[in-house]
N, C-alpha and C positions, 0 to 999 in steps of 0.2 A: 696093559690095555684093558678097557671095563665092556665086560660084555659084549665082542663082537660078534655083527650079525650082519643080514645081509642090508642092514639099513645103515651100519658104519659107513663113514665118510674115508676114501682111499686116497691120499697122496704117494708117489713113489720115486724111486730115482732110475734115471736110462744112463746108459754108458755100454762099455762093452772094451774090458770086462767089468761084468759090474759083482758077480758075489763077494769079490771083498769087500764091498762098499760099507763102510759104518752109518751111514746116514740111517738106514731103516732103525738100526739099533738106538742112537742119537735120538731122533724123534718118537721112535715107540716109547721108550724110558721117559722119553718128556709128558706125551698125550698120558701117558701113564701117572703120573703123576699130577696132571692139571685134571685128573678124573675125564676125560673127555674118548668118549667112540669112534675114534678117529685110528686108522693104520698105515705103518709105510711098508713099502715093499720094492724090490728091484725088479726091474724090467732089464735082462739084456739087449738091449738093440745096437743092432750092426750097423759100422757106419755108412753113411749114406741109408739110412733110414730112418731118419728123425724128423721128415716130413709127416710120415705116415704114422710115428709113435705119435705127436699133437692131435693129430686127426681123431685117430683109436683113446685115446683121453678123453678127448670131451667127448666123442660118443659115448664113452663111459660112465661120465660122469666123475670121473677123476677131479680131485679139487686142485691139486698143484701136483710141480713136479721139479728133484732137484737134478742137475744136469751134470755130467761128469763127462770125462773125455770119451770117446773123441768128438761130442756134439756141442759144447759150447758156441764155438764160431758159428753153427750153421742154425743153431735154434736164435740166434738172436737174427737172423734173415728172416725165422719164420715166424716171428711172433706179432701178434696185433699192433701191438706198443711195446717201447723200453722203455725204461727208467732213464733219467738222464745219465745216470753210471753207465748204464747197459749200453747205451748211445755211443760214448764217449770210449767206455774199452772195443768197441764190435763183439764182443762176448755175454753169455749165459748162463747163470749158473745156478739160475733158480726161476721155475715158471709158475706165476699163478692162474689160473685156470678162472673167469669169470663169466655169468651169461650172457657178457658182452664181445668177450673175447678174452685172448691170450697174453698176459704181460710178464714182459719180460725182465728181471733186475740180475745185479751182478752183486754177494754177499761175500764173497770171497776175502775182498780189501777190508774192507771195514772188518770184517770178520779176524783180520789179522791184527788190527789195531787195537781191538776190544780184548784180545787175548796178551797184546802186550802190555795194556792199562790196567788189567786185572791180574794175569800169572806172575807177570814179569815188573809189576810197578813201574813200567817206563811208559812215559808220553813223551811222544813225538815230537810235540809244540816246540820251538825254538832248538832242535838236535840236528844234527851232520847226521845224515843216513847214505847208505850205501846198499844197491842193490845190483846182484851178480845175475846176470839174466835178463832175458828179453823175448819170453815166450810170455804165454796167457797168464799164467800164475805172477808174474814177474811184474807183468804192467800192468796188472791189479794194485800189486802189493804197491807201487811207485805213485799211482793217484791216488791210493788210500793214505801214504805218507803225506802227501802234498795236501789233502788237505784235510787233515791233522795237523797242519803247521810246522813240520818238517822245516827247518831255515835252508837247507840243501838237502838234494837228494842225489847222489851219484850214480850212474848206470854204468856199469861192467859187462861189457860182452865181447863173444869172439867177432859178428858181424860190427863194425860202425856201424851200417848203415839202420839196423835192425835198433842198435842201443840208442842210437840219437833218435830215432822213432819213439823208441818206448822212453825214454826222459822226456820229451815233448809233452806226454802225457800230466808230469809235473809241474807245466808252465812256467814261471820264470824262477822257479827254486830247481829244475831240473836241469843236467847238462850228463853230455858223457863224460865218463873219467876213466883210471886205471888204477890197477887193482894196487898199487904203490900208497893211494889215499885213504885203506882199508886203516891204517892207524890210525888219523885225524878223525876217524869216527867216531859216534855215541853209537850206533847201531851196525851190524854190517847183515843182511839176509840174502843167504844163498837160494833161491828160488828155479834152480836148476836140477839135473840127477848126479853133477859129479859129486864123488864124494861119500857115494854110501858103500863102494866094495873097498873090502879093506887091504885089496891088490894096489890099491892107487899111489902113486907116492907125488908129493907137493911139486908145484912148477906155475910158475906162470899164470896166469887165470889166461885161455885164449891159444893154450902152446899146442894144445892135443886132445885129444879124447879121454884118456888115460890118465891127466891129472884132476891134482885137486880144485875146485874151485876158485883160490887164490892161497898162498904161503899160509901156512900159519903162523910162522913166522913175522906174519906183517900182522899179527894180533897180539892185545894187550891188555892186563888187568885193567878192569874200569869199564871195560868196552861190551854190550850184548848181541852177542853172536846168535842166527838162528838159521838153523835149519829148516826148509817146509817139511822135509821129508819126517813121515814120524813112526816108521819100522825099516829099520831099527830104530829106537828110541833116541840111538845115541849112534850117529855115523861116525866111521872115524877120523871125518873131518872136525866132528863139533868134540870127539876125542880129546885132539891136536889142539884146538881152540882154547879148550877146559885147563889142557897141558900148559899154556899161555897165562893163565891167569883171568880168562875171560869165564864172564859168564855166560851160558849156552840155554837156548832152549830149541826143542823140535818141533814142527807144525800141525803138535795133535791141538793145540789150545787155536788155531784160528780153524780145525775142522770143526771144534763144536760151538764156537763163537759163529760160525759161515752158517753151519745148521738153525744154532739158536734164533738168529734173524730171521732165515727161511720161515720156523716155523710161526713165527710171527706174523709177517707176511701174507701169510694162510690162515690162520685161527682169527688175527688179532690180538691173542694172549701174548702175556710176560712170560717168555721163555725161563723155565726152572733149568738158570745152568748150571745148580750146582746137583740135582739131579742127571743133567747130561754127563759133566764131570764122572761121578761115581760111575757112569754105566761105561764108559771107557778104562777105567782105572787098570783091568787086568792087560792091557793093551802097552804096558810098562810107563803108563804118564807118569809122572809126580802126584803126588796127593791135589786135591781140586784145593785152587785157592781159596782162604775165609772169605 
């Protein structure tokens, strides 16, 4: 950070909890780097008060804000305007703060794809994808595939009615499926919490609480497996995956790809992500892609 004072410009993130949050670290390393007086910082707010965190911003003069659970859903009710993403998922997940008002966008998806095109060398365009999940994170990652060019996008959930919900979001490359099709993939993303205690043992995707996301068994070399979860670095479902023959990554590459948008968003500048990269590094990533 270059000389802060009481004339630096303040973006921050809300959630609750929010001290784990890497976003301040993410973008302070960035402003850091682009030479710019700019700071992040977290704000814990409790839910059902994320009315009153927008209000307390722009009194502030806060220039943006990124949004973590559990106020996504409800910050996108409350903002001036959304992006057409914003629109389209009902979700928030990054606020920019203007003398006009509050707009809303969702960096999330895209943020997932940008870290599959850079970490992982896979693009989407014309691949069989596969997504286990049907919460906010899950139908992010589904319209971010779809339009990327995804040829398919399959939804995997315990609810039908929730999973045909969130494939809809893919438009006509979207349908529900079962976790059976996880082979015929290029991609398969777990976008859910099973999978990270390593009490769990495989079953079914949909059988119980207590299992894994889907077989690993139903995975194969060739195929890129991911986790969003990214501590552990290595769940040991993406373990089980690696054990397969698959290749595995975790969702620290769309946390700082979701950031690196944000902070663009906000400044205008080109996000230094290979400087966001390094400031995550002790966090067990992989080394930041060339």
């Amino acid at each position: 950070m270059v000389g802060l004072s009481a004339a630096s410009t303040v973006v921050g993130v809300i959630g609750d909890p929010v001290a784990h949050s890497l976003s301040p670290l993410l973008h302070n390393s960035a402003f850091a780097e682009l030479g710019l007086d700019w700071v992040s910082v977290g704000f814990r707010v409790a839910d059902g008060q994320a009315a009153q965190a927008l209000v307390g911003a722009r009194a502030l003069g806060i220039r943006g804000l990124s949004v973590t659970m559990p106020h996504k859903d409800a910050v996108a009710t409350l903002v001036d305007r959304r992006t057409p993403l914003a629109e389209r998922l009902g979700a928030v997940n990054c606020v920019v703060i203007e003398p006009g008002g509050t707009v809303g966008d969702n960096t999330d998806g895209p943020g997932l794809v940008a870290a599959l095109r850079r970490g992982d060398r896979f693009d989407p365009a014309g691949r069989r994808c596969l997504v286990i999940g049907a919460g906010g994170a899950a139908r992010a990652v589904i319209a971010a595939l779809a339009d990327a060019g995804a040829a398919d996008v399959v939804v995997v959930n315990r609810s039908s009615d929730r999973g045909a919900s969130a494939a809809a979001l893919a438009g006509p490359v979207g349908r529900l499926g079962s976790a059976a099709e996880a082979g015929e993939c290029d991609l398969v993303v777990n976008a859910t919490p099973l999978g990270m205690d390593d009490r769990v043992r495989p079953g079914p995707a949909g059988s119980g609480p207590d299992t894994w996301p889907l077989d690993p068994s139903l995975l194969a070399k060739g195929q890129l497996v991911v986790d969003l979860v990214y501590h552990p670095p290595l769940t040991p479902w993406l373990l089980a995956a690696r054990d397969r023959g698959a290749t595995v990554s975790n969702g620290l590459g769309m946390l700082v790809h979701q950031a690196a948008l944000q902070l663009t968003s906000w400044t205008g500048c080109d996000p230094p992500v290979d400087a966001m990269w390094r400031a995550v590094n002790g966090y067990g990533a992989d080394d930041p892609p060339a």
